[in-house]
C-alpha positions in Angstrom: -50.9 35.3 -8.3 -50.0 39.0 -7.9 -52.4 39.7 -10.7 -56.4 38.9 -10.8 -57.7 39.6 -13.9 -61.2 38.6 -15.6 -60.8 37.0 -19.1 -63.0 37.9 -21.8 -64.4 34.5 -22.8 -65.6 34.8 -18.9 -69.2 35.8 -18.0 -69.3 39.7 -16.9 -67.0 41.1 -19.7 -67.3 44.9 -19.5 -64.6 45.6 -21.6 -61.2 46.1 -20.0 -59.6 44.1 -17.4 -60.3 44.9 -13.8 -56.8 45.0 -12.0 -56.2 43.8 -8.5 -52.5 44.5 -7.1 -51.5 42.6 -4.1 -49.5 44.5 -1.7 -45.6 43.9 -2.2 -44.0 41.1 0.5 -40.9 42.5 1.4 -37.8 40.5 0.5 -36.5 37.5 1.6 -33.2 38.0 3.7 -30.1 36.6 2.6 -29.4 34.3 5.3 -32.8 32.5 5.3 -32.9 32.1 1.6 -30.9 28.6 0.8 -28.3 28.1 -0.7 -28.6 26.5 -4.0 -25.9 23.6 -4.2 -25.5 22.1 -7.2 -24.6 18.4 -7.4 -21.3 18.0 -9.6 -21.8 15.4 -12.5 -18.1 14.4 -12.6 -15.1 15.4 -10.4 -13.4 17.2 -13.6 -17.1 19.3 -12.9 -15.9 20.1 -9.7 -12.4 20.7 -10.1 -13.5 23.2 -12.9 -15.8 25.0 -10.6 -13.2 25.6 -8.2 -10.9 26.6 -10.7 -13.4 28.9 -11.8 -13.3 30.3 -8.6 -9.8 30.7 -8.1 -9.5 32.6 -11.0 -12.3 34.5 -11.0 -10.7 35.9 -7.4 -7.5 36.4 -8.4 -8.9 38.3 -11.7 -10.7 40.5 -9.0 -7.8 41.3 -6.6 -5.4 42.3 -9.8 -7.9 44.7 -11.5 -8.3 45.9 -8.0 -4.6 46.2 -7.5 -4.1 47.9 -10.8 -7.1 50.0 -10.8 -7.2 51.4 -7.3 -4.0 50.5 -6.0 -0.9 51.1 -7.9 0.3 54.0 -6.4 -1.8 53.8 -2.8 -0.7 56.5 0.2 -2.9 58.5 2.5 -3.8 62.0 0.2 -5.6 63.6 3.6 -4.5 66.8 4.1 -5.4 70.5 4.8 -7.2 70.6 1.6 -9.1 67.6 2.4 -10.6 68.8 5.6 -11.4 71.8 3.7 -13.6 69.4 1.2 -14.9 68.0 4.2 -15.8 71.3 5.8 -17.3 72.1 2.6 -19.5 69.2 2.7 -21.0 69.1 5.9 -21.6 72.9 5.6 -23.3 72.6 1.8 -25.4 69.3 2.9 -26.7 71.1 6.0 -25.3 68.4 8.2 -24.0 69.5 11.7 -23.4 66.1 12.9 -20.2 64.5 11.2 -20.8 61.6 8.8 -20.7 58.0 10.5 -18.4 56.6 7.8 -17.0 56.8 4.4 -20.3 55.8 3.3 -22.3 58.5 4.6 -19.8 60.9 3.8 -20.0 59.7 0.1 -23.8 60.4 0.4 -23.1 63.7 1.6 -20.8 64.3 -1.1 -23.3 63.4 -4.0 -25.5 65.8 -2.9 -23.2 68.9 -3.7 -20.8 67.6 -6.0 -21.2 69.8 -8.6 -20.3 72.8 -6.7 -17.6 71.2 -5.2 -15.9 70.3 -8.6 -16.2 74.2 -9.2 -14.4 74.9 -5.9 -12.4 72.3 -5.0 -11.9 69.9 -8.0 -8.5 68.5 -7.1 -9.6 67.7 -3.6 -12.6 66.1 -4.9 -10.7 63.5 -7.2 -8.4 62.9 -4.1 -11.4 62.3 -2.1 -13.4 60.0 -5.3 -9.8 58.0 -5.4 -10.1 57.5 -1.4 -13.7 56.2 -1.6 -13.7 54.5 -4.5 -11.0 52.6 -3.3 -13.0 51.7 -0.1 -15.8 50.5 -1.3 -14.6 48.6 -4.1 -12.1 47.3 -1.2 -15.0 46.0 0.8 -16.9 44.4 -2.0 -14.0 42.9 -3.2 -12.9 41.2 -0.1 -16.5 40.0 0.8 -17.0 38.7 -2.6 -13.3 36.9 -3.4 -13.2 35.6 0.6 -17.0 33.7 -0.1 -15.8 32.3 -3.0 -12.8 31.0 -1.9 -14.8 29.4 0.8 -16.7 28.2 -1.7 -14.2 26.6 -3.9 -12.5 25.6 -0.5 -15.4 23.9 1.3 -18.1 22.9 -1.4 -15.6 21.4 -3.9 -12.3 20.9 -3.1 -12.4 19.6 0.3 -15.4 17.7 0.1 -14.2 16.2 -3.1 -10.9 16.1 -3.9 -10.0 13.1 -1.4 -7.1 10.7 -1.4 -9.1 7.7 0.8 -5.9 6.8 2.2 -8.2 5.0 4.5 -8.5 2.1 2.1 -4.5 1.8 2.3 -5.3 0.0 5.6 -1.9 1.6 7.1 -0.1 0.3 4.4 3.0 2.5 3.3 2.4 3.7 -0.4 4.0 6.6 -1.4 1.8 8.3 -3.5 -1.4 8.1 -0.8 0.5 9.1 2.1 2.3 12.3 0.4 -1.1 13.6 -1.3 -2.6 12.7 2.0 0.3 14.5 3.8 -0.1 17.3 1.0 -4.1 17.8 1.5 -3.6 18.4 5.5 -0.7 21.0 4.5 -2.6 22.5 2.0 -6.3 22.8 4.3 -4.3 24.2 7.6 -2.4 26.6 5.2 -5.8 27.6 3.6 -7.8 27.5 6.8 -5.3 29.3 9.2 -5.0 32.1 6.1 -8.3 32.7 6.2 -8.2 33.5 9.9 -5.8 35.6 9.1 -7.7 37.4 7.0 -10.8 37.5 9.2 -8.5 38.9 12.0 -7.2 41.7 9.2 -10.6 42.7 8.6 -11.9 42.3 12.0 -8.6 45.1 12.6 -9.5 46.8 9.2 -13.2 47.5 10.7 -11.9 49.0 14.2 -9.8 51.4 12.2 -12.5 52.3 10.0 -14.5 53.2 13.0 -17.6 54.8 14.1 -16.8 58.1 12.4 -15.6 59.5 9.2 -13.1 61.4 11.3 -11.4 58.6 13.2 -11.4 56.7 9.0 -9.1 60.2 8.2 -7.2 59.4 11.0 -6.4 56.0 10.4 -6.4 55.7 6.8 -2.6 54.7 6.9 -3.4 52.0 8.3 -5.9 51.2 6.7 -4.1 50.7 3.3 -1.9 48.6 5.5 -4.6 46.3 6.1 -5.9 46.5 2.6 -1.9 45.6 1.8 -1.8 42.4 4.0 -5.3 41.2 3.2 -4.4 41.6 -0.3 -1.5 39.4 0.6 -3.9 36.7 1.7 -6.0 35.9 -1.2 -2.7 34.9 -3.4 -1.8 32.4 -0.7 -4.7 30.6 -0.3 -5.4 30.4 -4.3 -2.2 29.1 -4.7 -2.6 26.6 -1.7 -6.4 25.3 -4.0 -4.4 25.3 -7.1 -1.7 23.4 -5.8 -5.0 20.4 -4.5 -6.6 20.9 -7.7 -4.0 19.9 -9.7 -2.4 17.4 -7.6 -6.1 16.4 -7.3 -6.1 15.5 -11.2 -2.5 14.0 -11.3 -3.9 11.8 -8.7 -5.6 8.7 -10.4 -2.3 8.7 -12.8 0.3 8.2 -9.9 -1.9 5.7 -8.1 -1.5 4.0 -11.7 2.4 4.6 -12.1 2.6 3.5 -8.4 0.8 0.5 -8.7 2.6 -0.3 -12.3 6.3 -0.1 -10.6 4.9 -2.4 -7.6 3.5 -5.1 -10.4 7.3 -4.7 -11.6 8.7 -5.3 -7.9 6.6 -8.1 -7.4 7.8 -10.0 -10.8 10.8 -9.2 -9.2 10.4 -10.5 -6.1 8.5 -13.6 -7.6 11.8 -14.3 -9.8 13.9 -13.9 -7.4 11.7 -16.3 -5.1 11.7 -18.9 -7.5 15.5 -18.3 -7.9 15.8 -19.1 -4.2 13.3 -21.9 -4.1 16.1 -23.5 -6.7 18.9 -22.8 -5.2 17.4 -23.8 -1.2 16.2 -26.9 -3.0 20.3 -27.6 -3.8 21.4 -26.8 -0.4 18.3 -29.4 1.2 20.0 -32.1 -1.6 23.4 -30.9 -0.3 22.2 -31.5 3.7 20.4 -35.1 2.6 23.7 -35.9 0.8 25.5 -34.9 3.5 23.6 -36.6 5.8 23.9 -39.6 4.1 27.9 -39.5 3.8 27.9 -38.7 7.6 26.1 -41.7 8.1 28.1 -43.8 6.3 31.3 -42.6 7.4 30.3 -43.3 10.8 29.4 -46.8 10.3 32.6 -47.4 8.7 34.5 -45.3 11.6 32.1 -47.9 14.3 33.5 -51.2 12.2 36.9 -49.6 12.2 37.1 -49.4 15.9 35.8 -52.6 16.5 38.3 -54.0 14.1 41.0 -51.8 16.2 40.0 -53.7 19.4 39.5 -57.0 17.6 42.8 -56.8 16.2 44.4 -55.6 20.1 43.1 -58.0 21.6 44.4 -60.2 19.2 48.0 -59.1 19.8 47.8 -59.2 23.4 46.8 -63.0 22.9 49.7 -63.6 20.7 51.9 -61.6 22.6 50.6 -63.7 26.0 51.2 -66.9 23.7 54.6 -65.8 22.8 56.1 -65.5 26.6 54.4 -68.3 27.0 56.5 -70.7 24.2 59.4 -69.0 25.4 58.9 -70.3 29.1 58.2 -73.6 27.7 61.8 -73.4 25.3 63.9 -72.5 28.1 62.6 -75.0 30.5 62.9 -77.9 28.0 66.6 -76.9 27.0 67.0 -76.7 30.3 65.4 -80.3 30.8 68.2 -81.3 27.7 70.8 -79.9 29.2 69.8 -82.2 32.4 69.2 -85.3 29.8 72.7 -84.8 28.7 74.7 -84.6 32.2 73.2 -87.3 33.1 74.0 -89.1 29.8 77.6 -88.3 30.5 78.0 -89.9 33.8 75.8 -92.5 33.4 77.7 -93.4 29.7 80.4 -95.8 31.4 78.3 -97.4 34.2 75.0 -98.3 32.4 74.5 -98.6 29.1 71.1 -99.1 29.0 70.7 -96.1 30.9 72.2 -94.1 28.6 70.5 -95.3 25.8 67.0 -94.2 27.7 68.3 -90.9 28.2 69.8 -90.5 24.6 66.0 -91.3 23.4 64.5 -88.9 26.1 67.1 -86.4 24.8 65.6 -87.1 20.6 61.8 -86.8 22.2 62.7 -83.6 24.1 65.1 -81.9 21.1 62.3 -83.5 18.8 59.9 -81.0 21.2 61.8 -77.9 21.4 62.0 -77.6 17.3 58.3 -77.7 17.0 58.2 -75.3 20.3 60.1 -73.1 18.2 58.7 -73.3 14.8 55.3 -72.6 16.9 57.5 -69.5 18.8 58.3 -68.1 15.2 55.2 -68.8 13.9 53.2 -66.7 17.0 56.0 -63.5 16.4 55.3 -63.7 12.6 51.5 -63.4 13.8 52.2 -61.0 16.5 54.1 -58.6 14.4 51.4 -59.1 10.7 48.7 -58.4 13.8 50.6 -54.7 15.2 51.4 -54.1 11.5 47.4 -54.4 11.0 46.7 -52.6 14.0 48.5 -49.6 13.5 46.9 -49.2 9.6 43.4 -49.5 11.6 44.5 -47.1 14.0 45.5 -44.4 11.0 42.2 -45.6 9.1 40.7 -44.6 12.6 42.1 -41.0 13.0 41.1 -40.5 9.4 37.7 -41.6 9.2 37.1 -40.0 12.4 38.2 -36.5 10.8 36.1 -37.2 7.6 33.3 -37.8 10.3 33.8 -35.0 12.2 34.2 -32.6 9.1 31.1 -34.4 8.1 29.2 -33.2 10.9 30.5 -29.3 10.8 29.0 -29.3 7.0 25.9 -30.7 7.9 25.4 -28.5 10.5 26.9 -25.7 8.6 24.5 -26.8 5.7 21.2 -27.0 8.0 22.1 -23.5 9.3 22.0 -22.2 5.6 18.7 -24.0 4.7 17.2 -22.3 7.6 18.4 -19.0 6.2 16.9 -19.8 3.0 13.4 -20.9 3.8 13.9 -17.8 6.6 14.4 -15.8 3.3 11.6 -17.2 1.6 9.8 -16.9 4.2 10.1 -13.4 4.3 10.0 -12.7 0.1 6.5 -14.4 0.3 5.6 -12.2 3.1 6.6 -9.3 1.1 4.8 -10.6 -2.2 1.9 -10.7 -0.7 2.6 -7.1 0.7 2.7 -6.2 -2.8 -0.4 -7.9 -4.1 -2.4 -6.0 -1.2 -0.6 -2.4 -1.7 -1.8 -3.5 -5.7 -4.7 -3.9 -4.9 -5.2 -1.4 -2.5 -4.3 1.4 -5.1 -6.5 -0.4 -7.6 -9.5 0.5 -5.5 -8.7 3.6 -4.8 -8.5 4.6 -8.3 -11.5 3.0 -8.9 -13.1 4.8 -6.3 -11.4 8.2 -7.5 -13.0 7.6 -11.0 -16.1 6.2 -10.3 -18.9 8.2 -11.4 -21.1 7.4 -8.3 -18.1 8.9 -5.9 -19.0 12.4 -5.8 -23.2 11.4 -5.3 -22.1 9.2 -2.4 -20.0 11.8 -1.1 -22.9 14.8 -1.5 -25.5 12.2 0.1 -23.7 10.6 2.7 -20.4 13.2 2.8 -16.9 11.4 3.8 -14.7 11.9 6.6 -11.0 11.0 7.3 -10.3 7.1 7.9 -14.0 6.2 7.0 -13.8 3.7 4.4 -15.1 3.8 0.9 -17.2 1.3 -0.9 -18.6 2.0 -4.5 -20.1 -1.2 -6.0 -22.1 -0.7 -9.2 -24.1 -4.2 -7.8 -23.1 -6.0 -10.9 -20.7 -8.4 -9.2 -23.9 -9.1 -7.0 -26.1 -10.0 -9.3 -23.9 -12.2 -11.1 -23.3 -14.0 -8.2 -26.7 -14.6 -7.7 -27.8 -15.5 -11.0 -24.9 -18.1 -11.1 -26.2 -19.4 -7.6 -29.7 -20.1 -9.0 -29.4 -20.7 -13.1 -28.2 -24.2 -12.1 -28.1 -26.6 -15.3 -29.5 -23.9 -17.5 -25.9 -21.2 -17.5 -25.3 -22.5 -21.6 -28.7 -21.0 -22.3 -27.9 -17.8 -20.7 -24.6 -17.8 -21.9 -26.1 -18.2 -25.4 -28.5 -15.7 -24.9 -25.7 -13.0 -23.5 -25.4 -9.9 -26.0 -22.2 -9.2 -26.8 -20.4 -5.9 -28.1 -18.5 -6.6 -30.8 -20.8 -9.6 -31.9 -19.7 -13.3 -31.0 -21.4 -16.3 -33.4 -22.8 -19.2 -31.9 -20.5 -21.6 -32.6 -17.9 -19.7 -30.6 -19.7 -19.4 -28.2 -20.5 -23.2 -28.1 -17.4 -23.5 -28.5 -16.9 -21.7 -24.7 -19.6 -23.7 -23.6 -17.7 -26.9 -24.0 -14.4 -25.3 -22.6 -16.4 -24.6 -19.7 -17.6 -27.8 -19.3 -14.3 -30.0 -19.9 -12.4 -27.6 -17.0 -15.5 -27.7 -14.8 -15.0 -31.5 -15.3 -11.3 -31.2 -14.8 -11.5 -29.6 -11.6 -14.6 -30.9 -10.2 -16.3 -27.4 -10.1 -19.8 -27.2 -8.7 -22.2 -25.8 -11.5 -22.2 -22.1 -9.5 -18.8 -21.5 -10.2 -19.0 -22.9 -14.1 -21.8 -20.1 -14.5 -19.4 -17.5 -12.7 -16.9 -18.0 -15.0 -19.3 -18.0 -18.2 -20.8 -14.6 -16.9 -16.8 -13.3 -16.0 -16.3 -14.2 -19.8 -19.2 -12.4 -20.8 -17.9 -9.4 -18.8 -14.4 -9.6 -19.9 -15.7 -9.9 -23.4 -18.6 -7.2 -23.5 -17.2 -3.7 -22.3 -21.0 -2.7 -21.9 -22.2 -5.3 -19.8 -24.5 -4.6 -17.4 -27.2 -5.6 -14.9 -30.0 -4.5 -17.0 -28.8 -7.1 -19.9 -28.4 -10.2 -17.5 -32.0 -9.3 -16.2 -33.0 -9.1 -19.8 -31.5 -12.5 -20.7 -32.7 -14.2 -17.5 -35.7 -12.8 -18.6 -35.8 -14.5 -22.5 -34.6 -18.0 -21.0 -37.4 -18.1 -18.5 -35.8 -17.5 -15.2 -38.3 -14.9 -14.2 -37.7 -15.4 -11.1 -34.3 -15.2 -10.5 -34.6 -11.8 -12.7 -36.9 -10.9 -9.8 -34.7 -11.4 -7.1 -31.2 -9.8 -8.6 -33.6 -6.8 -9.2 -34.7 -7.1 -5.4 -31.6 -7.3 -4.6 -30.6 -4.0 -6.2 -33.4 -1.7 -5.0 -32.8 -3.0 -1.2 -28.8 -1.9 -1.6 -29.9 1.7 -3.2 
C-alpha cells in the first residue's frame, strides 16, 4: 500500500491519522510493460477492430493533411534566421539548439517578446513546428496501429485454410488465397517503405536545428511520400477485410453451383449408363447375328463342296455312259455286217446275230436313258452349285460386315464405360471439392476458430480441425447403450416438443430398417441420436450426458465426459 494509516476503532487513537508516504517507484518503461491482447469473441469482433483501426488512421492523416498541410512549402528565410538569432540571443543559449524540439523550448521561453518583434516570423516558425511534431506523432501513432490491425487481427485471423482444399482447384479458395499473399506483400513491402522514408526523414532532420533549416524541403518531401504510404496499406486491409466477410458467402455460392454440376453430371451419367447399356445390347446382338451368319456361311460351303463333288461324279459318270454308247453301237454296227454276209450262207447264224443285235440295241436305249438321266443331274447339280456359290459370296459379306460392326460396336462401348469412367471420377471430384468448402466454412464460422487460432496460432498449409466433440460422444454412447437406445431415445429433449407416440413411432421405424438391413444395434442408436440432432437445433453434449444420466447409464455418461476433458 502507498498509504499506512491507523484506524480509529484501532488501539492508540490520538486523533488524526499518522501518514506514512512511500517513496515514488519510477515508471515502468514501455517496452517491458505487456502488451494487453484482447482475445476476439467473434471474427465480425475482429474485423471491427481492424476497421476501427483503419479508419481511425486514415481520419488522422486527413485532419493532418488539412490542418497542417494544405498549402506546405519551406517559409525559411532571412527573417527566419533573424527569429532564430533572436532566440538563441533572448534564451541565453550560445550553443545552437539540437533540433526542432529544443528550438521550440527555446522559443517558449521568450515568446512573448518575440510576438512584439517579430510576429509574422513567429507564426511562420509555430506553422513549421507544429507541423513537425504533429508529423511525428502522427506517423508513430497511425504506423502502430496499422501493425496492429495488420498483424493482431487481420493476418492472424482473416484466413482462407486453403490447406483443407487438399490441392484441389476451387475457385473461390485459391483467388482469396492468391488475394491474401497480394494483399500482405503489398502491405508488408509498404511499410518498409515507409520505415526507409522515415529512417531518410530522420537523417535530414539531423543532429542540429540548422542542418533541419537546411533540409526542410526535403523534408516535406518525405512527409509527402510517407503520407502516400498510409492510404495504400489501408486500402490493401480494407480490401482483406471485406473480402474476409464475403468469404463464407462465396464458399456457399461455390459450393451451391458445384451441387448443380454434379446433378448434372449425375444426369448425364445415368443418361450414358442408358444409352452404353443399348450399345452392350447392340454388341450381344451383334454378336449373336455374327454367329449365326457364320454357321450358315460354314454349312453353305460344305454344301458348295458337297454339291462339286457331286458334279464331278456325274460329270465322270457321264464320259463314262458315253464310252460305253459308242462302243456298243459300235459292237451293232459289227452285229449287223456280219448279219449281212452271213444272211445267205447260214441262217441260223443270222438269226443269233439278229438276237445279239435286239439284246445289244435293247442295251444302248437304257445306256442312253441312264446318259440323259446323269446330264439332267449333272446340269440340276451346276444349277445348285452356282446358287450356293452366290449364297456363299453373300453370306460371306453379311459375315464380314458383321464383324466390322461388332468390332466397330465394342470400340464404342469402350468409349462409353471410358466416359463413365471418367464422369464418375469427376463426381466424386465434386462431392470432395463439396465437401471440402463445407468444412471450410464451417471452420470460418465456427465460434472456437479464432480461440484455437489465439492459443495454438495457424500457419500456411497446416490443416484445420474444429470439432465441438458432439459427433464423439454420440458415437460412443451408441457403442455402449446397447439394447437400451429406445429409452434414451425417449428420454431425448426435443426443441420444438415431439409426443411420445411419435416418437415410438421412430422407435419402430428404427427397428423395422435395422431389421431390414441387418444393422448391428450401434448403428440403430447412431441413427436414433442423428434424428435427435437433425430434429433438435440445440442439441448438445450436455443433454445426451443428462439423459444417459436419467436412464441409468452412469457410466457411459462418465466416459463421453472423459472423453471430452482429455480432447480439451
Amino acid at each position: 500500500m502507498p498509504l499506512h494509516v491507523k484506524y480509529r476503532h484501532s488501539t492508540g487513537w490520538t486523533g488524526l491519522p499518522e501518514i506514512h508516504t512511500l517513496p515514488k517507484r519510477p515508471p515502468t518503461p514501455d517496452i517491458l510493460r505487456p502488451k494487453n491482447v484482447l482475445i476476439p469473441t467473434s471474427l465480425e469482433n475482429a474485423r471491427r477492430r481492424a476497421m476501427i483501426l483503419i479508419h481511425s488512421t486514415e481520419k488522422d492523416v486527413q485532419c493532418f493533411k488539412e490542418k497542417h498541410f494544405r498549402n506546405a512549402r519551406n517559409t525559411f528565410g532571412i527573417e527566419t534566421d533573424d527569429l532564430i538569432r533572436y532566440v538563441h540571443e533572448k534564451t541565453g543559449k550560445q550553443a545552437r539548439a539540437k533540433d526542432y524540439k529544443e528550438f521550440d523550448q527555446f522559443l517558449s521561453r521568450c515568446r512573448t517578446t518575440a510576438s512584439l518583434v517579430q510576429k509574422d516570423e513567429l507564426e511562420k516558425m509555430d506553422v513549421i513546428l507544429k507541423r513537425t511534431s504533429t508529423f511525428d506523432v502522427l506517423v508513430q501513432k497511425s504506423k502502430e496501429k496499422l501493425e496492429e490491425a495488420l498483424n493482431d487481427y487481420v493476418d492472424k485471423y482473416c484466413l482462407s485454410f486453403a490447406s483443407e482444399a487438399q490441392n484441389r482447384e476451387i475457385k473461390c479458395v485459391h483467388e482469396y488465397e492468391n488475394n491474401i499473399v497480394e494483399w500482405r506483400r503489398i502491405a508488408k513491402d509498404t511499410l518498409a517503405e515507409l520505415e526507409d522514408i522515415l529512417r531518410e526523414y530522420a537523417i535530414y532532420c539531423g543532429d542540429s536545428f540548422e542542418n533541419f533549416k537546411r533540409q526542410y524541403d526535403n523534408i516535406l518531401h518525405c512527409m509527402r511520400s510517407a503520407l502516400k504510404m498510409f492510404p495504400r496499406i489501408a486500402n490493401a486491409l480494407k480490401n482483406w477485410i471485406t473480402a474476409d466477410e464475403a468469404y463464407p458467402r462465396k464458399l456457399h455460392d461455390q459450393a451451391n453451383a458445384l451441387m448443380v454440376e454434379k446433378l448434372n453430371k449425375i444426369k448425364e451419367v445415368r443418361e450414358q449408363q442408358l444409352r452404353a447399356g443399348h450399345v452392350q445390347h447392340q454388341l450381344k446382338h451383334t454378336d449373336y447375328s455374327t454367329t449365326k451368319i457364320t454357321k450358315r456361311l460354314n454349312q453353305t460351303i460344305e454344301n458348295k463342296r458337297y454339291f462339286r463333288k457331286k458334279e464331278v461324279s456325274l460329270s465322270e459318270k457321264q464320259q463314262k455312259l458315253e464310252l460305253t454308247v459308242a462302243k456298243k453301237q459300235k459292237e451293232m454296227e459289227t452285229l449287223y455286217e456280219e448279219h449281212y454276209f452271213e444272211q445267205a450262207d447260214s441262217p441260223s447264224a443270222s438269226n443269233n446275230i439278229l438276237f445279239k443285235i435286239s439284246i445289244v440295241q435293247d442295251e444302248i436305249i437304257k445306256l442312253q436313258k441312264t446318259l440323259e438321266n446323269t446330264k439332267k443331274n449333272l446340269k440340276n447339280t451346276k444349277i445348285e452349285r452356282k446358287t450356293i456359290e452366290k449364297d456363299v459370296h453373300r453370306l460371306q459379306k453379311l459375315c464380314d460386315n458383321s464383324i466390322k460392326s461388332e468390332k466397330y460396336i465394342s470400340k464404342e462401348v469402350i468409349v462409353k464405360e471410358e466416359k463413365l469412367k471418367s464422369n464418375h471420377h469427376e463426381n466424386r471430384e465434386l462431392r470432395k471439392k463439396i465437401e471440402c468448402l463445407k468444412k471450410i466454412r464451417s471452420i470460418k464460422l465456427h465460434p472456437d476458430t479464432l480461440k484455437k487460432i489465439f492459443a495454438e496460432s495457424y500457419s500456411p498449409g497446416k490443416k484445420f480441425e474444429i470439432t465441438d466433440g458432439f459427433g464423439d460422444a454420440c458415437k460412443i454412447a451408441a457403442a455402449h447403450i446397447g439394447y437400451k437406445w429406445p429409452l434414451l431415445y425417449l428420454e431425448l429433449p426435443f426443441q420444438p416438443a415431439r409426443d411420445s407416440n411419435i416418437r415410438n413411432q421412430d422407435i419402430e421405424a428404427f427397428d423395422i430398417a435395422g431389421q431390414k438391413r441387418d444393422l448391428s444395434t450401434m448403428d440403430v442408436a447412431l441413427r436414433s441420436l442423428a434424428k435427435w440432432k437433425r430434429l433438435n437445433s440445440k442439441a448438445t453434449v450436455y443433454m445426451l450426458v443428462s439423459s444417459l444420466r436419467i436412464i441409468g447409464a452412469g457410466k457411459i455418461a462418465n466416459r463421453i465426459e472423459k472423453q471430452r476433458l482429455s480432447t480439451k
